[in-house]
N, C-alpha and C positions, 0 to 999 in steps of 0.2 A: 624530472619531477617539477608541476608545476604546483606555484604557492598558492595560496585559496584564503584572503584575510577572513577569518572567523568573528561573529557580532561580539560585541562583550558580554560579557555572562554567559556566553552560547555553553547551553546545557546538550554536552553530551552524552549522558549515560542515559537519558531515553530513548534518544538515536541510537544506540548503542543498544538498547535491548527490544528494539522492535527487528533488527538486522539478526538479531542474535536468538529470536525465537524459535526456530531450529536447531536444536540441540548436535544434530549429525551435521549440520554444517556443508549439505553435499556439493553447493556450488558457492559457499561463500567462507570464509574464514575469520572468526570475529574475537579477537580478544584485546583488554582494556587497551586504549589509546591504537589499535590498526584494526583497519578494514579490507580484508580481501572481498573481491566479488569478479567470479567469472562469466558471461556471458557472450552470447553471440551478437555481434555488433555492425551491424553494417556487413552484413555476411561474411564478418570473421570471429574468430573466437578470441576474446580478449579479456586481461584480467586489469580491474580495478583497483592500485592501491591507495589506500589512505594512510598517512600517519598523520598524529593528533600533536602540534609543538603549542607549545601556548599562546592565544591570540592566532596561531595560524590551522593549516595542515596542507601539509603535505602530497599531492596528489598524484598520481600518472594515470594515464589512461584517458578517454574521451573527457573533458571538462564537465560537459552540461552531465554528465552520468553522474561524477562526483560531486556537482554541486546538489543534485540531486537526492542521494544517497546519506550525504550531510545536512538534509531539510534545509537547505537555503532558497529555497525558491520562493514560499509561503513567508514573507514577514509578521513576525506576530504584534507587531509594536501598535498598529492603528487599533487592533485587536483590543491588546491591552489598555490605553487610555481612553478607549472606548467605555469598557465594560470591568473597571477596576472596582468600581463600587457599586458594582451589580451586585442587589441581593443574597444573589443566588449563584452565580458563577463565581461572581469577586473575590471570594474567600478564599478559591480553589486558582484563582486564577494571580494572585496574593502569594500564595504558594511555592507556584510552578509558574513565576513570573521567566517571558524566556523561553516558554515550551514551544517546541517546533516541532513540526510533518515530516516525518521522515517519508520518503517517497521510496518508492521501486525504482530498479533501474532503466527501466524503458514499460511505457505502457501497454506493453503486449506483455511483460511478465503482472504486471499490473492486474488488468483485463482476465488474463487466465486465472491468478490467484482469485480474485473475484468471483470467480467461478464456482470456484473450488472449493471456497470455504462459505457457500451457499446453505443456510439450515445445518451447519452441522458446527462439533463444537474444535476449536482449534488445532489440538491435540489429533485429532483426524484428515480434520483442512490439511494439514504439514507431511501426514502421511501420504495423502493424496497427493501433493505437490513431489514428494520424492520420487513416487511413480512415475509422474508424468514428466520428470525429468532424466530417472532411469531408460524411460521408452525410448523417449525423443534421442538419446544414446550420444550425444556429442559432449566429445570426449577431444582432449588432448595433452599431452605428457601421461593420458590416463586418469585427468583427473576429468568430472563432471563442469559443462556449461550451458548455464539457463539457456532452453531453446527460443530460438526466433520463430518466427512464424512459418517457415519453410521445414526445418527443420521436425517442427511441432507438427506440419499437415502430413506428415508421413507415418505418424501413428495410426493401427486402427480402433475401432469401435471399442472390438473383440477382446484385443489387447488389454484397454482401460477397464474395460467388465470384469474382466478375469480379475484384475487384483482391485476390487472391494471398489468401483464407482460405480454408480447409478446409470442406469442407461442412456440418462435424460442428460445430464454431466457431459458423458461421455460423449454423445451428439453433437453438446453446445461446443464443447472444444474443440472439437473434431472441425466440423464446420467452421469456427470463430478462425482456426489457423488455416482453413483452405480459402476463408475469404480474402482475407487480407493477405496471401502467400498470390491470389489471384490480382492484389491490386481492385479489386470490388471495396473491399472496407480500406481507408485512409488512414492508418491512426496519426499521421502527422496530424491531420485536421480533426476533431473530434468531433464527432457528428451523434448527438445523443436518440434520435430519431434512428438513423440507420440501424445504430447497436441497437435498440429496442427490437429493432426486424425480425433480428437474429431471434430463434425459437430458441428457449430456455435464459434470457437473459431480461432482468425486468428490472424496475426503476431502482434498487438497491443497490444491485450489482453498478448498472452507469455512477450508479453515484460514487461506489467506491472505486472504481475507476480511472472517476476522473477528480478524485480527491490527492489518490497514492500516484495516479499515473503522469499527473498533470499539473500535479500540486494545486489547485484549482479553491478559491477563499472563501464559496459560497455554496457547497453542497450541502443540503439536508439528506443526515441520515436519520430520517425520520423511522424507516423503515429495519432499525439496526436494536435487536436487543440488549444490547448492554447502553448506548444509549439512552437507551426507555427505560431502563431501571435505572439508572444515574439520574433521570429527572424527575422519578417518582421520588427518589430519593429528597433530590435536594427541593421541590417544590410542593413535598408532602402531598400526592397526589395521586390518584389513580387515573393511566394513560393508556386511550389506545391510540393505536396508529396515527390518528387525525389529531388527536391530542398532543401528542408528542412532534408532529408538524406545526402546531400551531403552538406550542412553546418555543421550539427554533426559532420558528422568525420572527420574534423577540431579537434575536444575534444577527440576523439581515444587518450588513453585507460579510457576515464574519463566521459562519455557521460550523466549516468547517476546521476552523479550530474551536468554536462550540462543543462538537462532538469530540474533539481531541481533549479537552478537560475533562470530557464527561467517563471518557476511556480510561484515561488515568485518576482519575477519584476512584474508579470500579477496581481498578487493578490494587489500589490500596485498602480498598476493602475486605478484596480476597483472604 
């Protein structure tokens, strides 16, 4: 187990409940203070643990996985004393001083979730995601582990149709894991032109991508509806698309934890 020193005040039960959206839990294990998380890693199957000690945690498994998993990669601190007594954020960001990006564990589960949870509402994204981890079939002691890209290109079309994706879905994924199982797409290098290539993946999708996948400080998700209702919200305003672009970058260089306030104000809404 290696040790992982945690920031001070590191707020982990938001981390903790973006992991833990999944109710069935099929390749991850989440309850207060541990994190299990199974995946395919370097073409092996491997499981992530976390435990949480105070000021620290706990870790085994790949490191950059865990630090990842633990939102440590995105510092929110320049964020913060940027934008503390922003009218509009500041209050929120006052708050939930400390909030952190919890990331995926590798941008290929990234990328697919992206995918997946395309036009539809969560609750359905998660279904789809069990599917396409049931397909993908990688398994060992019998439990389920998120597939890699090789793993993933061995699904077909037909497969994902049959139980409730779209055809278009189905294509993109299909595709997305033959490309880069072919070594054509890089995801070590993140190439946001390339992935746009890809038929069914458009400027949302890269963005969330490479926010969850990369941890990455400057995504607009302009194009994200809960988002655009957090800023009609808080800027008393009626937004479209362009609009809601051009309120982000107001947050330029910091967007992406822009929209991570703006996620969590909505979730307290609910």
């Amino acid at each position: 187990m290696e040790k992982i020193l945690l920031p001070p005040g590191y707020r982990a039960q938001e981390v903790w409940n973006f992991h833990a959206r999944d109710t069935q839990q099929l390749c991850e294990s989440v309850t207060p203070g541990r994190l299990f998380k199974r995946l395919v890693w370097r073409d092996k199957p491997v499981e992530v643990r976390i435990q949480l000690q105070p000021g620290t945690a706990e870790a085994s498994g790949p490191p950059e996985v865990a630090r990842r998993l633990l939102g440590l990669t995105l510092d929110p601190t320049a964020f913060e004393q940027a934008f503390a007594k922003d009218p509009y954020l500041g209050p929120l960001i006052q708050k939930r001083s400390g909030l952190r990006l919890a990331q995926m564990a590798t941008p290929f589960e990234a990328i697919t979730w992206a995918v997946m949870g395309q036009q539809v509402n969560l609750t359905f994204a998660l279904q789809l995601r069990r599917t396409f981890i049931e397909l993908a079939d990688v398994r060992h002691d019998g439990r389920f582990y998120y597939p890699d890209a090789a793993a993933a290109a061995v699904i077909r079309e037909q497969d994902l149709t049959g139980r409730k994706f779209s055809g278009a879905k189905a294509r993109t994924l299909v595709r997305l894991a033959q490309l880069v199982k072919s070594g054509e797409l890089n995801l070590d290098q993140f190439d946001s032109q390339q992935l746009l290539q890809v038929k069914g993946i458009g400027p949302w999708t890269v963005q969330y991508a490479l926010l969850r996948g990369y941890g990455y400080g400057d995504c607009s998700l302009h194009g994200d509806a809960v988002v655009k209702k957090a800023l009609q919200q808080l800027f008393d305003v009626r937004l479209d698309a362009k609009g809601v672009e051009q309120l982000l970058a107001r947050y330029q260089p910091h967007r992406s934890l822009a929209a991570l306030h703006c996620w969590a104000f909505q979730s307290k809404q609910a």
